[in-house]
C-alpha positions in Angstrom: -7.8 11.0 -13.7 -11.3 10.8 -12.3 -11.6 14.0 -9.8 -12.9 13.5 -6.1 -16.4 15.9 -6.7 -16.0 19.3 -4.7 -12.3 19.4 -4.7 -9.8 21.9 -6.2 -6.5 22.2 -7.1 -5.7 24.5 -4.1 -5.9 20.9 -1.7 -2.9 19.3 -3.4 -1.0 20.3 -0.6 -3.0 18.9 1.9 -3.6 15.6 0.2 -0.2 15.6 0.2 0.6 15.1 3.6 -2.2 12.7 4.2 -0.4 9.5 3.9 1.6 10.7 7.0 -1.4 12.1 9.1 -3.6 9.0 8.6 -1.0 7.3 10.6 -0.8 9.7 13.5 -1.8 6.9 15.8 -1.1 5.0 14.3 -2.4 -15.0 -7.6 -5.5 -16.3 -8.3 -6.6 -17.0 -5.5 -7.7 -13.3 -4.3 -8.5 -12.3 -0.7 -7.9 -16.1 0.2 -4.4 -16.5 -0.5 -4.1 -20.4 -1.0 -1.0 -22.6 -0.6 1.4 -20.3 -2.8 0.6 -17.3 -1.3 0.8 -18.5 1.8 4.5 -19.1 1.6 5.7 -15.9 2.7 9.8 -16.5 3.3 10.2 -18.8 0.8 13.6 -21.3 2.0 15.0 -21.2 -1.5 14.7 -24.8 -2.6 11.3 -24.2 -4.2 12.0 -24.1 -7.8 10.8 -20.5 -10.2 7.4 -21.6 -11.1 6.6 -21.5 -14.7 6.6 -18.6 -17.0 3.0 -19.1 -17.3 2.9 -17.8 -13.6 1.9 -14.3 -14.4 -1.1 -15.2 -16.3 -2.6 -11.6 -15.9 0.5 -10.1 -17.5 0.9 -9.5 -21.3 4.0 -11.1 -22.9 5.8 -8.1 -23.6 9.1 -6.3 -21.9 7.9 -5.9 -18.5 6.3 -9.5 -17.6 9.9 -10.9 -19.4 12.4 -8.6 -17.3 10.5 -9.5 -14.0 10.8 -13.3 -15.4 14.4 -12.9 -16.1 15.4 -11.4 -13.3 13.7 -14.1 -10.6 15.3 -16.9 -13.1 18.6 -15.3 -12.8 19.1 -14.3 -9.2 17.8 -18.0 -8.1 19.5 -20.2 -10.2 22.6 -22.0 -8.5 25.3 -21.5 -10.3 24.1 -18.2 -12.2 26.5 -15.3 -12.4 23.5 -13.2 -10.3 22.8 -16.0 -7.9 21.3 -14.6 -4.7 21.6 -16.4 -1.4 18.1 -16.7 0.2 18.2 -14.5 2.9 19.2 -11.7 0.7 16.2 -12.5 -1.5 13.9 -9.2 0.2 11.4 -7.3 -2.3 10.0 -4.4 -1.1 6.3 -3.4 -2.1 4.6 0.1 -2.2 1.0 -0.4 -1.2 -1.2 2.8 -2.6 -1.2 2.6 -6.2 1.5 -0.4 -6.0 -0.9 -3.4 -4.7 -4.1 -2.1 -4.7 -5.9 1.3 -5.9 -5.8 4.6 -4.7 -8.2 6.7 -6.4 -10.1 8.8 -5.7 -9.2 9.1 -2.3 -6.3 7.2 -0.1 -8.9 4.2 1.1 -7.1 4.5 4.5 -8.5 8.4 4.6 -12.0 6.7 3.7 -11.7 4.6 6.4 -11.7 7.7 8.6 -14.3 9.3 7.5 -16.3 6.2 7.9 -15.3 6.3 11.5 -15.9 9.8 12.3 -20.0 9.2 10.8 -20.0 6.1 12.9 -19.0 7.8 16.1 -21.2 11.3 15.1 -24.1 9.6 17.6 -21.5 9.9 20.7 -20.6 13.1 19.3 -23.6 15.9 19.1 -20.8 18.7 19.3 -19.4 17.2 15.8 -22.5 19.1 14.3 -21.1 22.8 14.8 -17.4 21.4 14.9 -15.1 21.4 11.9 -14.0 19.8 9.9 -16.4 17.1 11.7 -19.2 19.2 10.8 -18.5 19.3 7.2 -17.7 15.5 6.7 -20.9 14.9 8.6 -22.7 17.4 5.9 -20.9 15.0 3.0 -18.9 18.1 2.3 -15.4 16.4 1.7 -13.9 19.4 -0.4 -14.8 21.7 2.8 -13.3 18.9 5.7 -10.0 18.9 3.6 -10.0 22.5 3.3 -9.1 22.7 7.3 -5.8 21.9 6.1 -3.2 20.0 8.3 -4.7 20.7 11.5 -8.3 19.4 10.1 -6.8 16.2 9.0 -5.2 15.6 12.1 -8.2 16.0 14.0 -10.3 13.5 12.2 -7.4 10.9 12.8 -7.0 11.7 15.9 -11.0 11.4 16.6 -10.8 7.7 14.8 -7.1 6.0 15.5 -6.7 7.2 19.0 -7.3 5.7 22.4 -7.5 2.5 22.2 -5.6 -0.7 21.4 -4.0 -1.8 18.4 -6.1 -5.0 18.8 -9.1 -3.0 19.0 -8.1 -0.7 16.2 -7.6 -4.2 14.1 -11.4 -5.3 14.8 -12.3 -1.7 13.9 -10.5 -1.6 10.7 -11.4 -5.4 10.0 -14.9 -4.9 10.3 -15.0 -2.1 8.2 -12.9 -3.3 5.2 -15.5 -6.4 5.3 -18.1 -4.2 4.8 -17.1 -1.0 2.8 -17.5 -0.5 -1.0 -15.4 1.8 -3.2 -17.6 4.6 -3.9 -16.8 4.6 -8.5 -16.6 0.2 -8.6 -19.1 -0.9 -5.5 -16.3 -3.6 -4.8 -15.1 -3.9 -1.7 -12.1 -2.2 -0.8 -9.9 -5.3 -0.7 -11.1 -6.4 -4.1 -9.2 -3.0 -6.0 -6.2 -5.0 -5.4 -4.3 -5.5 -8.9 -4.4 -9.2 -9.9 -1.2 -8.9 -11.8 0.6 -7.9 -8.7 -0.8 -10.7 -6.4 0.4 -12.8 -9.1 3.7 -11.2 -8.8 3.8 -11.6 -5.5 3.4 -15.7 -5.1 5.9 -16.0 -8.4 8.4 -14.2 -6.0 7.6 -16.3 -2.7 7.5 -19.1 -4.7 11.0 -18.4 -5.6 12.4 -17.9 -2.1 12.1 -14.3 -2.0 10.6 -12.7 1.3 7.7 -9.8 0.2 7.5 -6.7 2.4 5.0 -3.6 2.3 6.9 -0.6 3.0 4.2 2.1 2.6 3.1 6.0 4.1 -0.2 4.0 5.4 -0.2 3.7 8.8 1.0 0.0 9.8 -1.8 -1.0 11.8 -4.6 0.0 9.0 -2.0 -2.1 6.7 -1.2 -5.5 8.8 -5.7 -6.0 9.3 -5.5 -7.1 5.8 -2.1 -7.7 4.2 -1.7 -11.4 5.6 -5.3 -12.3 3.9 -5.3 -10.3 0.6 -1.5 -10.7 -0.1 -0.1 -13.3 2.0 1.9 -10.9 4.0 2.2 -11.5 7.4 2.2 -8.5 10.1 5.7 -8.9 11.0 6.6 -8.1 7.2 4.9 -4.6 7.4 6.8 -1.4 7.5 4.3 1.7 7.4 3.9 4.9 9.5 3.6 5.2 13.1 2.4 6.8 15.7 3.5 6.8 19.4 2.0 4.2 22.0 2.0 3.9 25.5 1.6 1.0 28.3 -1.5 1.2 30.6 -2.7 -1.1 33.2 -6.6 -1.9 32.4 -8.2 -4.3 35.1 -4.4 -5.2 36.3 -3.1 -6.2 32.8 -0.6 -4.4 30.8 -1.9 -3.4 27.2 -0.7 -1.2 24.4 -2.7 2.5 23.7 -2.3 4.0 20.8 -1.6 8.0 21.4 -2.8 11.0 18.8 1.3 11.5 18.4 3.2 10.8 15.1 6.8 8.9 15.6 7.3 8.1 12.3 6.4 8.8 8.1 7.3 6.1 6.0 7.4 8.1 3.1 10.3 9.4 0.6 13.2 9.3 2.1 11.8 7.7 4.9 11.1 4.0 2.9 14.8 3.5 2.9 15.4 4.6 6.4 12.7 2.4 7.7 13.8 -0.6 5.9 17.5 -0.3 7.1 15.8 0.0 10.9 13.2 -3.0 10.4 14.8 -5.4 7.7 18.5 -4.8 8.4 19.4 -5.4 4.7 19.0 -3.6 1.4 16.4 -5.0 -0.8 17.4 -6.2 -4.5 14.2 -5.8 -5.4 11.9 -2.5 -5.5 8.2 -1.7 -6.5 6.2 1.2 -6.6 4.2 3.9 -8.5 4.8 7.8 -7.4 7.4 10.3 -6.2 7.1 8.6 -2.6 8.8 5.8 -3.6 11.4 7.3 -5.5 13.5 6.8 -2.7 13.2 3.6 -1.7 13.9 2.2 -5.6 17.0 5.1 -6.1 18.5 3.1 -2.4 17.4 -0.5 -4.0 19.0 0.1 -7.0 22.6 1.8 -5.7 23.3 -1.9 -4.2 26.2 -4.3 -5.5 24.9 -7.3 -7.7 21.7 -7.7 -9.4 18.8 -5.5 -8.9 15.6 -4.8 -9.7 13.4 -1.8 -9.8 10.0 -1.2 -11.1 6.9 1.5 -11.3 3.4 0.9 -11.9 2.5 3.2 -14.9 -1.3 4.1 -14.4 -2.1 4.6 -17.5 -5.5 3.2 -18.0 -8.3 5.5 -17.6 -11.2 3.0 -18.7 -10.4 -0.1 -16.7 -8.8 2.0 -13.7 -7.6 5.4 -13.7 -4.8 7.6 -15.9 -2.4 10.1 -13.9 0.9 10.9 -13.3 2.6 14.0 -13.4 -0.2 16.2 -12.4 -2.0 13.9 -9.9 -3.1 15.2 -6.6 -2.4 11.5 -5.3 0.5 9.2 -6.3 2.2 11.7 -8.3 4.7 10.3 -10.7 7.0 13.0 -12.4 10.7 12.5 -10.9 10.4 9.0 -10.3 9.1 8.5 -14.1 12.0 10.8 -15.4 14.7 8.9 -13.0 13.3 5.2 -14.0 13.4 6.1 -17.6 17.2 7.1 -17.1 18.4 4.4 -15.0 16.7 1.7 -17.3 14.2 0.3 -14.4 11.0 -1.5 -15.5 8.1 0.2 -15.8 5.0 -1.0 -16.2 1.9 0.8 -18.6 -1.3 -0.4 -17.1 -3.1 -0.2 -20.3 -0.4 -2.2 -22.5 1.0 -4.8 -19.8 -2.3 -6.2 -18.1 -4.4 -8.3 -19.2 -6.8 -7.7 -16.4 -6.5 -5.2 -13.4 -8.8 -6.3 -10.8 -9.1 -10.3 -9.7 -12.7 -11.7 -9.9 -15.2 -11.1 -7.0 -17.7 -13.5 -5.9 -21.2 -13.4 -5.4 -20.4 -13.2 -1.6 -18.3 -10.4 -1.5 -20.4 -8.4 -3.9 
């Protein structure tokens, strides 16, 4: 795994917890999804496209279970036929869609914020852990721990609108580059996966992000990188309020946490929100281990999956040991059960889509 300069081992912990905190307030064609991707609730009378449909996958075991499985659960008269409406798959975002090394890019995102809004802020410069961040001293901002953390979300999520937020975040991912690649954050998506993705849709299933993210930093670009609409997101929350501003009623976000989609809280969240159990499950660390273990224990046919990263040239190689999107229990239990898992390295063709000139 590549190491974020200037941190230790020590901040596992508090890396930990920032999936939650960070919401406190909280395929071809890429970052345009065309026809296919727009079809988000596929009706079921759209036909499995093709086994050349996952171009970007290898022909090995993992491309050919995913295959078999949509073929199987979609074709009338198959002994694992799946009605429509039960045809949900559930998608991890970090790690799962798109990239999340060295640093959550939601966290990023933050840290962007607090340098933009440092000219408002003169105090920031003897303040922690503002004054660190504003130093570039990342390894000393996380160090604040918990309370640190919060206050940097709190001082960029907070007090104002989700539509405002949206701009916010909007205007940044159009502008931000990933500090090891230089592309744009919503170009470290994984081709293979948005490929994945419209192969599903295309086949009448109905994609959903369920990830620790916050849901408001998710839904500013799910609908245009994956062809997920905002109304298909399930990510963490924080509390809002209603105010009157110049004698209309809007929507304020609040510096209060009501909910962590993580762990245990995936399958919880998608009981509240989707009302049905998924029959398929995708994702790539610990956090997830839940949400496939709850997929999986359904009647009929099922399918689980974890993305293996095991490619340290083309992307990054970590599991067990990582600081971010640890995978120990959930590798040990998807070995044992018999779910899919996918090696980076061995399955992909490619990781990353193309990017053009424009969004260099």
């Amino acid at each position: 795994m590549s190491a974020i300069p200037g941190l230790g081992r020590n901040l596992a912990p508090v890396l930990a917890t920032i999936v939650g905190l960070v919401a406190l307030v909280g395929a071809r064609a890429i970052l345009r999804p065309g026809p296919e991707a727009s079809a988000a609730a596929g009706d079921g009378t759209t036909a499995p496209a093709p086994e050349d449909a996952l171009p970007s996958w290898k022909d090995g075991a993992a491309k050919r279970a995913i295959l078999d499985f949509v073929r199987r659960t979609t074709t009338p008269g198959s002994a694992d036929f799946v009605p429509p409406a039960e045809r949900i798959a559930v998608f991890d975002n970090d790690g799962t869609l798109w990239a999340e090394q060295p640093l959550y890019f939601q966290l990023a995102f933050a840290i962007d914020r607090v340098k933009a809004l440092a000219p408002a802020h003169p105090e920031w410069k003897e303040e922690e852990p503002f004054a660190s961040l504003l130093r570039n001293d990342l390894s000393a901002a996380l160090a604040q721990g918990e309370h640190g953390i919060a206050a940097i979300v709190m001082a960029t999520h907070a007090e104002m609108t989700p539509e405002e937020f949206d701009a916010i975040a909007k205007e940044w991912l159009a502008t931000a580059k990933h500090p090891k690649t230089g592309r744009p954050y919503t170009a470290m998506v994984y081709a293979p996966m948005l490929e994945l993705l419209v192969h599903l849709r295309g086949a009448g299933y109905r994609t959903w992000i369920v990830s620790g993210g916050g849901i408001d930093f998710l839904r500013a670009f799910a609908e245009r990188v994956y062809g997920i609409p905002p109304e298909q997101v399930i990510g963490s929350t924080g509390k809002l309020e209603v105010e009157m501003r110049d004698g209309k009623p809007v929507l304020v976000k609040l510096p209060e946490l009501e909910f962590v989609d993580d762990k245990e809280g995936k399958p919880i969240a998608i009981q509240r929100i989707i009302g049905r159990r998924p029959i398929a499950a995708f994702g790539n660390s610990d956090g997830d281990l839940a949400m496939l273990e709850w997929t999986a224990a359904g009647a009929g046919a099922r399918f689980c999956l974890f993305v293996h990263h095991t490619d340290a040239e083309r992307e990054w190689a970590y599991d067990r040991e990582s600081k971010i999107g640890r995978l120990d229990k959930g590798l040990d239990a998807a070995r044992a059960a018999g779910w899919t898992v996918v090696d980076m390295k061995a399955d992909w063709e490619r990781i990353f889509p193309a990017v053009s000139e424009g969004e260099r």
